[in-house]
N, C-alpha and C positions, 0 to 999 in steps of 0.2 A: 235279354240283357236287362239287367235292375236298375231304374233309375239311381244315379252316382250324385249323392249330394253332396262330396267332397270335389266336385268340378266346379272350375269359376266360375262366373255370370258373363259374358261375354257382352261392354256396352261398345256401341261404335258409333265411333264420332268424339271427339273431344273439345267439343265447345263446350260452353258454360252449361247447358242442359246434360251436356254425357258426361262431364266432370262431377257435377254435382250428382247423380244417378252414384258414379262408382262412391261418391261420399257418403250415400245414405246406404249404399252396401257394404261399406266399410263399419259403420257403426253398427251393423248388423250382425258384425262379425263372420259376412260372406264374402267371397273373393272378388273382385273385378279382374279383368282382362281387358283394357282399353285400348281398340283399336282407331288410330287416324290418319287417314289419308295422307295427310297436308304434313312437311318437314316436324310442326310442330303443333303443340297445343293450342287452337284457335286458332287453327292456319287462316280461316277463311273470312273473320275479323280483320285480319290483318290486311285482308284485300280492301276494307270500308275503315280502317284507322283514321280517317279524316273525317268521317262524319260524326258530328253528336248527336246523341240520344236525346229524345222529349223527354223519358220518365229519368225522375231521381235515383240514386245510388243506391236508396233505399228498398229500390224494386228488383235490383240488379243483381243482388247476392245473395244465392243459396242460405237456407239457415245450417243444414249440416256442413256445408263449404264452407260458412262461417265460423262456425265451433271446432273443424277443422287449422284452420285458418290463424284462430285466435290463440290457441294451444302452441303455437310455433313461434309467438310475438307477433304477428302481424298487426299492424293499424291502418284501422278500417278508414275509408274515407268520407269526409265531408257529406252524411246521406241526402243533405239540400241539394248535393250540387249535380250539375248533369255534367256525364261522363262522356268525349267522347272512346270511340272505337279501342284507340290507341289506349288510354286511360285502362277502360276494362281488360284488355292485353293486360299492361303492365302492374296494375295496382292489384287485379284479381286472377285472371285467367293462369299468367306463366307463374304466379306465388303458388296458388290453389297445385298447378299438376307440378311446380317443383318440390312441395310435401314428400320427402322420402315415402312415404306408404301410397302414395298416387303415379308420383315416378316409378317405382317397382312394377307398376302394373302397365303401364303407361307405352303404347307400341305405335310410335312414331313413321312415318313413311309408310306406312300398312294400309293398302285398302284392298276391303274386304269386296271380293267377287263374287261371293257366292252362300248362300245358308241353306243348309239342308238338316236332314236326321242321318245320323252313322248308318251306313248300313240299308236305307230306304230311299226310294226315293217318296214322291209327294203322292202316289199311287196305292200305297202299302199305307192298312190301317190297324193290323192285328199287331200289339206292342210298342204301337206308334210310342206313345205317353213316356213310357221308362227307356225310350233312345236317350242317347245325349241327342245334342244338336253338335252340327259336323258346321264349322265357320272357318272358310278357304279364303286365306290374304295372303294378296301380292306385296311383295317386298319390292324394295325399288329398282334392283336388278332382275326383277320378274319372277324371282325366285317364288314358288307358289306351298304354303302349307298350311295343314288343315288344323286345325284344334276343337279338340270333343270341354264341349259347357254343360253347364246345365241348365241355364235359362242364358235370351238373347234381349238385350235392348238396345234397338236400332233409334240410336238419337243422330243420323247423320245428317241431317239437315237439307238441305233442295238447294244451296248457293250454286251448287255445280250443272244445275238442272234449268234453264233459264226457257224460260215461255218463248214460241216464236212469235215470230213478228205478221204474220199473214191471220187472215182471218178463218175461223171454223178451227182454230186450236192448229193450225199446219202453217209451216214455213209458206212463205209468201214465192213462189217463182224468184227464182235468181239469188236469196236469202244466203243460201248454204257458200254462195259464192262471194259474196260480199262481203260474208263475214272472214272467208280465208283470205280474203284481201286485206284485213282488218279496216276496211271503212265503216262497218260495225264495232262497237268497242265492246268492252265489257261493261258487266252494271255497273255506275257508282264509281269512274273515274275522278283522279283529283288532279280538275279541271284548274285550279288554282295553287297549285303546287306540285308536286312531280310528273303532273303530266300537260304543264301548263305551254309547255311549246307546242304541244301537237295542236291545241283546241284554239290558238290565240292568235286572230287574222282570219279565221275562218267561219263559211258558214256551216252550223251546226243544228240539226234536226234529233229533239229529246221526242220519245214518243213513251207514252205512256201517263197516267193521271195516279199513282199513289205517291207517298212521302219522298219515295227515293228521287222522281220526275223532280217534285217540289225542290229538293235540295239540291239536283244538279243544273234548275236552271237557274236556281239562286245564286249558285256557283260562277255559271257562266254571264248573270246580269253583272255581277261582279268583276271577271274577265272582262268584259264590254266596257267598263268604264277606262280600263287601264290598256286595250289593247285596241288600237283602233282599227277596225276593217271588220271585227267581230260581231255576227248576224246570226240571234237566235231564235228557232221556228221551233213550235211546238205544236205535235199533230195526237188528239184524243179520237176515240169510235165516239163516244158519247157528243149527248147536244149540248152538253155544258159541266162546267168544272165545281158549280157552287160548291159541290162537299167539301173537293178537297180544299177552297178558301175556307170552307170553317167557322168556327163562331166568331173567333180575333178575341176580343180581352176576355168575350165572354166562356172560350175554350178551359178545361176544368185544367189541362197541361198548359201553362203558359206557351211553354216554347215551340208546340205546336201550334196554338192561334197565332202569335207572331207570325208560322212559315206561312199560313195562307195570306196573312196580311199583306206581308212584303211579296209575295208571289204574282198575289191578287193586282198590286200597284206597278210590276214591271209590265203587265199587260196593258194597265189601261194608259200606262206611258209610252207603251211603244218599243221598248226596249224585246220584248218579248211576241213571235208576230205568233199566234192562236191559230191552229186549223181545227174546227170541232169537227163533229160525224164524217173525220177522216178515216176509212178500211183502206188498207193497205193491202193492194193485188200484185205487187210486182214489183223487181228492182232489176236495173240496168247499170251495171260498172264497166266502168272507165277510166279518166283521169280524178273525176269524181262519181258520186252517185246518185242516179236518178230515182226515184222512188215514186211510183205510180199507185194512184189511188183513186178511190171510188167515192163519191159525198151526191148528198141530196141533188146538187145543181148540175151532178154529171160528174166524168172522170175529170180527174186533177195531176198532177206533175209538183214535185218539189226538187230542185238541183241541189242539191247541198255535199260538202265535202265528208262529212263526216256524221253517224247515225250514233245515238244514245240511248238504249233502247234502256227502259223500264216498266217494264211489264208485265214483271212477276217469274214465279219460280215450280216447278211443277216437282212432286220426289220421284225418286228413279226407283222404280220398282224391279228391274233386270236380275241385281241379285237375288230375289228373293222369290225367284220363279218355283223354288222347289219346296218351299213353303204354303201352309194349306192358311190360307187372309180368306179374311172378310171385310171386305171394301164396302163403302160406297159407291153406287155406278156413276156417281156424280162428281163428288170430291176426289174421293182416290182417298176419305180418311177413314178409320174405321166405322163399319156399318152402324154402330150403334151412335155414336159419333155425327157422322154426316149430317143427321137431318138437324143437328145442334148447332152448326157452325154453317151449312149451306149459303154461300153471299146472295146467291139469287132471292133467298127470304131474309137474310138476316144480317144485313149489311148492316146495320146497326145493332145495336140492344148486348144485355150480356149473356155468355156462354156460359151455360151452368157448370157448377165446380166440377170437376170427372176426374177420378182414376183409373186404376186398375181393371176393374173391372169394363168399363165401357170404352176401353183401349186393348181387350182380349181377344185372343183368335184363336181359329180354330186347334193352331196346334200351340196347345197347354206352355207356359213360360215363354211366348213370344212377344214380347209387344214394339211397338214403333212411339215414341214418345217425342218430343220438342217440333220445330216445327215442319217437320216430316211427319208428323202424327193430324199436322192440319190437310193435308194432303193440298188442293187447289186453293182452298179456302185464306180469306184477309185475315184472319180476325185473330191470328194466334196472338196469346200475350208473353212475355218471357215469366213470369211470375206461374202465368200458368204449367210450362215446361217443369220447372221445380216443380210444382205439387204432385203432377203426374211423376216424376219420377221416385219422388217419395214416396207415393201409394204405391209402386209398383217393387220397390225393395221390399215393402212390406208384406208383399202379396207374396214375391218370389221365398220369404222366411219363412211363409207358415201362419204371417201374425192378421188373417184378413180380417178381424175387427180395427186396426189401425188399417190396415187398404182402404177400407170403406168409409172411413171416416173423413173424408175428402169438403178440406175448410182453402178456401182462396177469400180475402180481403182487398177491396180493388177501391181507388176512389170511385168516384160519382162525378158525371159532369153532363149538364142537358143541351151539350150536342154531342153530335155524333163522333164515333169514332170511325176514323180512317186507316186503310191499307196501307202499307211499306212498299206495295209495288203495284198490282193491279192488271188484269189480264188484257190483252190488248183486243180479246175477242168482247165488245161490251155491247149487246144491242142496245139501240141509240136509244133516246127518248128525251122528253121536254124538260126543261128545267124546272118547270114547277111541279114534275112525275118524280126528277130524282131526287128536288129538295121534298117531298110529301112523303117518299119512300124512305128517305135519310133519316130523319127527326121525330117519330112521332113522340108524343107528350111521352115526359117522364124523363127522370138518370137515366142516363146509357154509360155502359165499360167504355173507359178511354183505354188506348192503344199503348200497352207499354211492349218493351223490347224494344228490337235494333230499328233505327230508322234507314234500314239498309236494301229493300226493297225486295226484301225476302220474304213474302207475302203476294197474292197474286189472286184478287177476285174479281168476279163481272163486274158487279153492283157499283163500285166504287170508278170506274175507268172515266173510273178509270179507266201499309198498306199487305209497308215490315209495303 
């Protein structure tokens, strides 16, 4: 069977990463086929519309989305300003996929089960190369059908994918049950607005150390002011939180020094009660729920009504069983990748520019791109997401001196950057190990992208 270069490109996922993917395919004059789970484009946005971003407006827009974009009338927004959630919905995300040439392409309710090659499975390697690739979605009445591509870019992102809560990477005993109780919530509840009856009177237990923790207990010191009975505990594995307090004015994103600021001050008021080198072994439900845990001094006990977990996000690799990847055995991101973004070494500092190439696997036009392409790893940038999907349209065209030529422009700030979420498995250590680990001399990448805790490293426990 002869490789078909007259077959779309098959992206999935249509967040800002897979929207802008089918845009720099579009100026290619190659086809997309955008598949998304979620009712609509940036379904999963939608679920953190309440939180703002640290980075500028400027960081937030595709250049081919943009050219896209501006061809139709569109006007750009304010790029000083920071956007939240809801913002980049409406001002980018649903203008961008309602483009007649992105809407055409555009397959809404669809998620995709399964990637394979026509015809093979991942066992067969004579002809492998000139297969299509075979991408099986579910429709929303389960209806299930296949379509032959010719190149796949999996931008689906890890929201759906949430780290548990026990330690060594596994649900903690009784986890899976507490959560069908929903005394566990989902990440990044709006604790102060549509979901402000559930959280107000209550004691609530936020666990986890990246931005997202930061903004929900921001959230909740703010409940506490205005709802009185409202008691909030926060339980970290690590021996201390200085990263994520941050530099404060001297952070190179303001509005991230501000979150440690004000974070830093609910604690040392009391508004906020701190449990460090807390590992969570176990949960008991009931009328509420008890959450047992492990810390230096011996096992511990917290009763609290209601759990927050921010911990980070892991990608779901299931459908992509029949595909021949090369992993990290660490991250879960591409091999070559991995040891680039690893949190265990590189919780700080910047990630070299990467495309196409160092995003390739073994079977030819596959790649995983935005932050599913970080696999476990904090440190993904959204800015970074566009460039990779640029190099990889160019890759997919033919044109790999434009693949290769992979330019990212990031500011500069001499502290560190932080996760959006952060894994809840963190081995502990002193505060003066993880501020020495955190900072060393020099500019380090600050964190741009969602502050939605869609990010999940050791290092930081801790963030995106």
């Amino acid at each position: 069977m002869p490789e078909d270069n007259s077959l779309p490109v098959a992206v999935i996922g249509a967040g800002p990463v897979g929207l802008a993917a089918a845009a720099h395919l579009l100026e290619r004059g190659l086809v997309p086929l955008i598949f998304e789970a979620g009712p609509a484009a940036g379904a999963a946005i939608s679920a953190w519309g309440h939180i703002r971003l640290f980075s500028p407006w400027r960081f937030n827009i595709d250049a081919a989305s943009r050219r896209l974009l501006e061809a139709s009338g569109w006007e750009e927004p304010r790029l000083t300003s920071l956007p939240y959630g809801s913002d980049l919905m409406e001002r980018y995300v649903a203008p961008l996929a309602a483009l007649p040439q992105v809407a055409a392409a555009l397959h809404t309710s669809s998620r995709v089960v399964a990637v394979s090659r026509v015809g093979m499975d991942k066992t067969h390697s004579t002809g492998r190369e000139e297969r299509p690739f075979l991408v099986r979605v579910e429709a929303a009445d389960g209806t299930l059908i296949d379509h032959s591509v010719r190149a796949v870019i999996d931008a689906s992102g890890t929201w759906e994918q949430p780290n548990p809560l026990g330690q060594a990477g596994l649900p903690a005993p009784g986890e899976v049950d507490a959560r069908a109780r929903r005394l566990i919530t989902a990440p990044l509840p709006d604790v102060t607005g549509a979901d402000r009856a559930r959280f107000a009177g209550r004691h609530v237990l936020v666990v986890g150390a990246g931005h997202s923790a930061a903004n929900t207990l921001l959230a909740l010191g703010q409940l506490a002011k205005n709802e009185p009975g409202t008691r909030i505990s926060w339980a970290v594995r690590g021996a201390s939180v200085t990263r994520l307090y941050g530099g404060g004015d001297l952070d190179g994103l303001p509005a991230r020094g501000q979150l440690g600021t004000r974070l830093r001050r609910l604690v040392e008021d009391g508004i906020v009660d701190l449990h460090t080198s807390f590992t969570i072994t176990g949960f008991k439900t009931g009328d509420n729920l008890l959450v047992h845990g492990s810390t230096p001094e011996g096992d511990a006990e917290l009763n609290v009504d209601l759990l927050i977990p921010a911990t980070g996000f892991r990608p779901d690799l299931d459908p992509l069983r029949e595909i021949r990847l090369e992993l990290d055995p660490g991250v879960e991101a591409p091999r070559a990748l991995g040891p680039l973004i690893d949190p265990e070494f590189h919780s700080c500092g910047t990630v070299p520019p990467h495309g196409a190439k160092l995003l390739a696997h073994p079977d030819k036009d596959f790649y995983i791109a935005g932050m599913k392409s970080y696999g476990r790893a904090p440190t993904f940038l959204l800015a970074t997401g566009y460039e990779q999907v640029r190099s990889i349209a160019a890759a997919i065209a033919g044109d790999h001196d434009s693949a290769d030529r992979v330019q990212l422009a990031l500011p500069e700030t001499g502290v560190c950057s932080s996760d959006f979420g952060g894994s809840c498995d963190t081995t502990p250590a002193t505060a003066a190990e993880q501020e020495a680990a955190c900072c060393p001399p020099g500019p380090q990448a600050v964190t741009l992208g969602f502050a939605t805790g869609t990010a999940h490293g050791r290092s930081a426990d801790p963030d995106h």
